[in-house]
N, C-alpha and C positions, 0 to 999 in steps of 0.2 A: 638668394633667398632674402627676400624683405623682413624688414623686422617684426612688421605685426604679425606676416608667415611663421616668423619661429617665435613669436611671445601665443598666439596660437598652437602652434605646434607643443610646447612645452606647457601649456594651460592644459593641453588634451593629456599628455601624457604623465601629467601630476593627476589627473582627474583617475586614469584607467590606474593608474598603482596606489589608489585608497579605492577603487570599487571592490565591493563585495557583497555578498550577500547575508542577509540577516541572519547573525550566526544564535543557534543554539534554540532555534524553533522548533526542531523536530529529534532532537533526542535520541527518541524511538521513534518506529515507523506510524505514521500519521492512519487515524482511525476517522472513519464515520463513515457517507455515504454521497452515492453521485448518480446524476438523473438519468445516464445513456443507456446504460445495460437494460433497463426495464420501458424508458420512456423511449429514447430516441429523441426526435426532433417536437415531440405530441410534450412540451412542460410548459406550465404557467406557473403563475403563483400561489396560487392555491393547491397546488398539488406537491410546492413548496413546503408552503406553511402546515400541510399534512402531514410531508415527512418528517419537519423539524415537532411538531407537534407526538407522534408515534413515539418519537428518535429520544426524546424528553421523559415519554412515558414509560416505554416498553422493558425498561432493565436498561437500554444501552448505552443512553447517556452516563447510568451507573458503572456500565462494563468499560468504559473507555474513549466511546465513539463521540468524535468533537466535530465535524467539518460535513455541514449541508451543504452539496456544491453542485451549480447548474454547470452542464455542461452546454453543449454548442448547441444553438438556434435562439436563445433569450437576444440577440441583437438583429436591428435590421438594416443600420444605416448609420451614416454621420454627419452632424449638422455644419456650416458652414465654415463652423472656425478649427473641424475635423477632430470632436468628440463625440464618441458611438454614442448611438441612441438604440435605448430596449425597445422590444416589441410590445406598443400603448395596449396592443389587443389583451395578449398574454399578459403584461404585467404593468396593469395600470396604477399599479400604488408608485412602481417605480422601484428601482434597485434598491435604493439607499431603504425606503422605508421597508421592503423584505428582507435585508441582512439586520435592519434593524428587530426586524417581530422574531428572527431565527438566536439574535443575541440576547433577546429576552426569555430565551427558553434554556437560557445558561451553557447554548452552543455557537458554532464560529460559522460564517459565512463563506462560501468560496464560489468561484465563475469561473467560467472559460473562455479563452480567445486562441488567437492562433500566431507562429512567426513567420506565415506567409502572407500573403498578400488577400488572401480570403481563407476561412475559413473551410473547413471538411466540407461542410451544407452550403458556403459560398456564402455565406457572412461575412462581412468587414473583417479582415483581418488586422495583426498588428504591426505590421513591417511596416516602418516609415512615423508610426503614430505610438510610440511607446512611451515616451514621454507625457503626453493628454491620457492614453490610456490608463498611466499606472498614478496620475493625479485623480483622474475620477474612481478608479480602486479604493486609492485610500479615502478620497471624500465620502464613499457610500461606506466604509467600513468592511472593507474584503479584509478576509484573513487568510487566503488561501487561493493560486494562481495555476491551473489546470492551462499550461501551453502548448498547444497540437502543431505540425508541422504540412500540412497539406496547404499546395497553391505556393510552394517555395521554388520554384524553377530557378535555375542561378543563385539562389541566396545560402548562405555558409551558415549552419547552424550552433555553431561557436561561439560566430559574430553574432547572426540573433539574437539568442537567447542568454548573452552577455552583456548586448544592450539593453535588453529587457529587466535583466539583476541590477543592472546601474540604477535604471529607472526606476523600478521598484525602491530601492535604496534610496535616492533623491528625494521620490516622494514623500520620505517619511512615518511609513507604517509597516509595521513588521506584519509581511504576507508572505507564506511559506510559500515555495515556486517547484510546483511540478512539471518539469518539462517531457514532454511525448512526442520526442520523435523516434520512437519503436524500435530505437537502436541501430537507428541505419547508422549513424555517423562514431558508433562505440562509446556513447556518452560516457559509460564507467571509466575510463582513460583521462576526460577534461572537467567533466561537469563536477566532481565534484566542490571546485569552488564559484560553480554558479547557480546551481541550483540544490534543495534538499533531498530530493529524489527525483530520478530519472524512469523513462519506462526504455523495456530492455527487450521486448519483442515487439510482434503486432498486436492485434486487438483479439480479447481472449473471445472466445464463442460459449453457449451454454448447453457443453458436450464434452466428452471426459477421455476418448482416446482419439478423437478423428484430428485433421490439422487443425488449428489453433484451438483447440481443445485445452482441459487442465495438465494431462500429462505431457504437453507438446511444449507448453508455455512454464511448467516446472521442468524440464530436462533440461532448456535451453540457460537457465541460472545458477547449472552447477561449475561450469569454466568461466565462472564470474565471479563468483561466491565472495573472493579475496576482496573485493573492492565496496562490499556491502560495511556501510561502519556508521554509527552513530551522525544524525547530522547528515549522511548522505546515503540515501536507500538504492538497492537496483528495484525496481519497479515491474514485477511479471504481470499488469492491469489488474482492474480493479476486480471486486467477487463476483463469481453468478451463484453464488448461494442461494437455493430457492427457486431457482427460474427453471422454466419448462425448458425442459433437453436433459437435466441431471436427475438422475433419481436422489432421494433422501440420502443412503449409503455415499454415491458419487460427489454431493454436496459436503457431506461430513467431512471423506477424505479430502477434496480439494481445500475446506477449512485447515484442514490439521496440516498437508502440505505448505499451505503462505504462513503460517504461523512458525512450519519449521526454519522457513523461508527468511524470517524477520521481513516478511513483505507488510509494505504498507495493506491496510484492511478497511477496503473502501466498498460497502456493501451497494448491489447494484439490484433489488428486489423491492419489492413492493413494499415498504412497510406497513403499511394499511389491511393489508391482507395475508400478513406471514403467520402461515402455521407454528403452534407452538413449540414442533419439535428443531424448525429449524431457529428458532427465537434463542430456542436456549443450546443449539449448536454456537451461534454466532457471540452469544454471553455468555458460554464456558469460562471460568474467570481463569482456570487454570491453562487451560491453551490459549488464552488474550495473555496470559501473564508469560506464557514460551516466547511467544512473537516481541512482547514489549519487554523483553529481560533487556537490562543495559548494556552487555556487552555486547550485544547486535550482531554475535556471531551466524550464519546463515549454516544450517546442516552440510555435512556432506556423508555422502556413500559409505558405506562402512566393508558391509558385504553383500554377498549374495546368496542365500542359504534354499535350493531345492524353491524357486519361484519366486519366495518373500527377499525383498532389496531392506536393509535394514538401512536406517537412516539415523544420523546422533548428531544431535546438538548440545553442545558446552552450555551451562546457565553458569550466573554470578554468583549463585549460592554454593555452588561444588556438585550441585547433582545435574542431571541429564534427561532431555528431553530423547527419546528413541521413537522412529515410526519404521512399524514392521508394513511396508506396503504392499499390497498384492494385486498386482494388474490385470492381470490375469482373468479368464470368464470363469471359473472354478475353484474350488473351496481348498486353499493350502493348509495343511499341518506345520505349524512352527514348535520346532522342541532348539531353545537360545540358553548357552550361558551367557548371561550379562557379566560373569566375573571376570574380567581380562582387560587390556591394554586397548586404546582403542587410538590411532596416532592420526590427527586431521594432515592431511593430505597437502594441503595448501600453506600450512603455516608453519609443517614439522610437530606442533606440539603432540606430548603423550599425555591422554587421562586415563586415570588408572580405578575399575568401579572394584571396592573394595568389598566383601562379604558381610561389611554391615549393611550393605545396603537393599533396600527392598522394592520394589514394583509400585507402581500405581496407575491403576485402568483410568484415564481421563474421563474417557465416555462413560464407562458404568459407573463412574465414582466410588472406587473402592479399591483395596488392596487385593493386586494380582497375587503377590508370594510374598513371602516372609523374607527374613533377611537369609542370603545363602541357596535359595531355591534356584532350577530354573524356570526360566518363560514356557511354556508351555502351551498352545489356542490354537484353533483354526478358524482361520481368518479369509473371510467369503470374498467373491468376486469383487473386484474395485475396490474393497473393503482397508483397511489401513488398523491395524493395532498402534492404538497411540498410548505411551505411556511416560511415568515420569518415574526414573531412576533417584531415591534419595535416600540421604542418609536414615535412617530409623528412629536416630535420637536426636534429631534436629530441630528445629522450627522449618516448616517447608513453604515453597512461594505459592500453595494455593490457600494456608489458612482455613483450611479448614478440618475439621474431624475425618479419620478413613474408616467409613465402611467396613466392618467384616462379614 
């Protein structure tokens, strides 16, 4: 071995034992919205600057939601010295000045590219170019790195998407890094110290029991659940809240599902034309506050009582998110004592719901039962009883008055 080989060889492997990733960007599961589920390959920039415009307006920027992010087709090519170039058609202001008009509506920027060698739509990929790519990120002011894995034959998504966290890192801007390769390679096993969230299926559809449906893409996150932690999400894709295939009911539940999920909540619907009843499913502040509790605990199964799957998740306060779900085409009766031991499965722990505590309907906004009662409802087709278990004499995480 020659000496430049090993003062090389040792320049690389000081380099890869300080790579990391931008720690402490994602907390909680990352909020806002993405162009695919509703556009496809049909976005420009003005259809952009609508959603960051709506997104600013509509409550959501209020509820939580930060991240306008194009996904695939804004690129067409790269220029000589092999830095992507956008589509002049679509977006002739140019990247930098629309992450710019989206930062001025007091929300964060984000794009798509891919770690193979072209993208999904056979766009420029980033394998080979992640170094120019993740300088022109931070030069336009990206906050946020949506990474797809199509067009990878031979390529180690480890490697990748590891060289992609360097780069990133190098470059100098803290951009949170979603990687999407759908879980072929087990990401919850490595990624956690490469990227903030990973996805952990395929690509969800806007249909609620068929294959890649919402119940298909939630069953598959409960022999994962352990590996969902602050800083590093599993990723069941992003929402079809709204979009033709779900009814109103099938959209509420699949909300109330990723929230118990601590799933990132990436809405994929028109904002331009969203009904106000799903407006204010989506800014529920008290199911936005389930998904964004900080102990990032992800639900698990409790029981299974006559049709309804009871579902519990731990909050930070000491009370309890529950979804009483029913999948089912017909109308279940639930008669629950919520007073008892409830032990999560994966971690050993016991919580134990004491008789001071009392009910609270998410969706109706009001107090199911008093302290000591039990649950009692029938709960329709697809339908999900969501509630929040707390104390009585507390302060609670939604702030606000109960209903009687």
């Amino acid at each position: 071995m020659t000496r430049l080989t090993t003062l090389c060889l040792f320049a690389l492997l000081c380099f890869s034992a300080i790579a990391q990733k931008y720690p402490n960007l994602a907390p909680t599961p990352p909020m806002g919205w993405n162009s695919w589920n509703i556009f496809n390959c049909d976005i420009d920039e003005w259809k952009v600057k609508a959603m960051a415009d709506a997104m600013a307006a509509n409550g959501m920027k209020a509820a939580g939601y930060q991240y306008v992010v194009i996904d695939d087709c804004w690129q067409v090519s790269r220029d000589r010295d092999g830095y992507v170039i956008a589509d002049s058609a679509r977006f002739p202001s140019g990247i930098k000045a629309l992450a710019d008009y989206v930062h001025s509506k007091g929300l964060k920027f984000g794009i798509y590219s891919c770690g193979g060698r072209l993208t999904c739509q056979r766009r420029p990929g980033g394998a080979g170019y992640e170094v120019k790519d993740a300088q022109s990120y931070a030069e336009w002011g990206v906050d946020y790195l949506k990474y797809d894995w199509c067009n990878s034959d031979g390529l180690s998504s480890q490697v990748q998407y590891s060289t992609m966290r360097d780069a990133l890192h190098q470059a100098g801007r803290p951009i949170v890094f979603s990687l999407c390769e759908w879980g072929s390679t087990k990401p919850w096993l490595w990624a956690d110290t490469v990227g903030h969230l990973w996805r952990t299926t395929g690509d969800i559809r806007p249909r609620f029991l068929q294959h890649h449906g919402v119940l298909a893409l939630f069953d598959a996150q409960a022999r994962i659940r352990k590996y969902n932690k602050p800083n590093a999400w599993n990723d069941p894709d992003m929402l079809e809240v709204g979009n033709e295939g779900l009814s109103f009911i099938e959209s509420r539940t699949h909300f109330a599902l990723w929230c118990m999920m601590a799933a990132p909540l990436m809405s994929g619907n028109d904002l331009r034309a969203m009904q106000p009843d799903i407006l204010r499913v989506l800014t529920n502040k008290v199911a936005v506050a389930i998904d964004q509790d900080k102990l990032g605990l992800q639900c698990f199964l409790w029981q299974k009582i006559k049709g309804i799957e009871v579902w519990v998740k731990p909050l930070s306060d000491g009370s309890y998110a529950v979804c009483f779900l029913n999948r089912s085409g017909s109308d279940k009766k639930l008669d629950f004592d919520p007073y008892q031991t409830f032990t999560d499965p994966d971690f050993g722990q016991s919580y134990t719901v004491q008789p001071a505590y009392e009910a609270y309907d998410i969706w109706q906004d009001k107090a199911l039962t008093k302290p000591g009662q039990r649950i009692q409802a029938s709960i329709g087709p697809h339908d999900a009883l969501f509630i929040l278990l707390e104390k009585a004499t507390t302060v609670d995480i939604k702030h606000i008055p109960v209903k009687e």
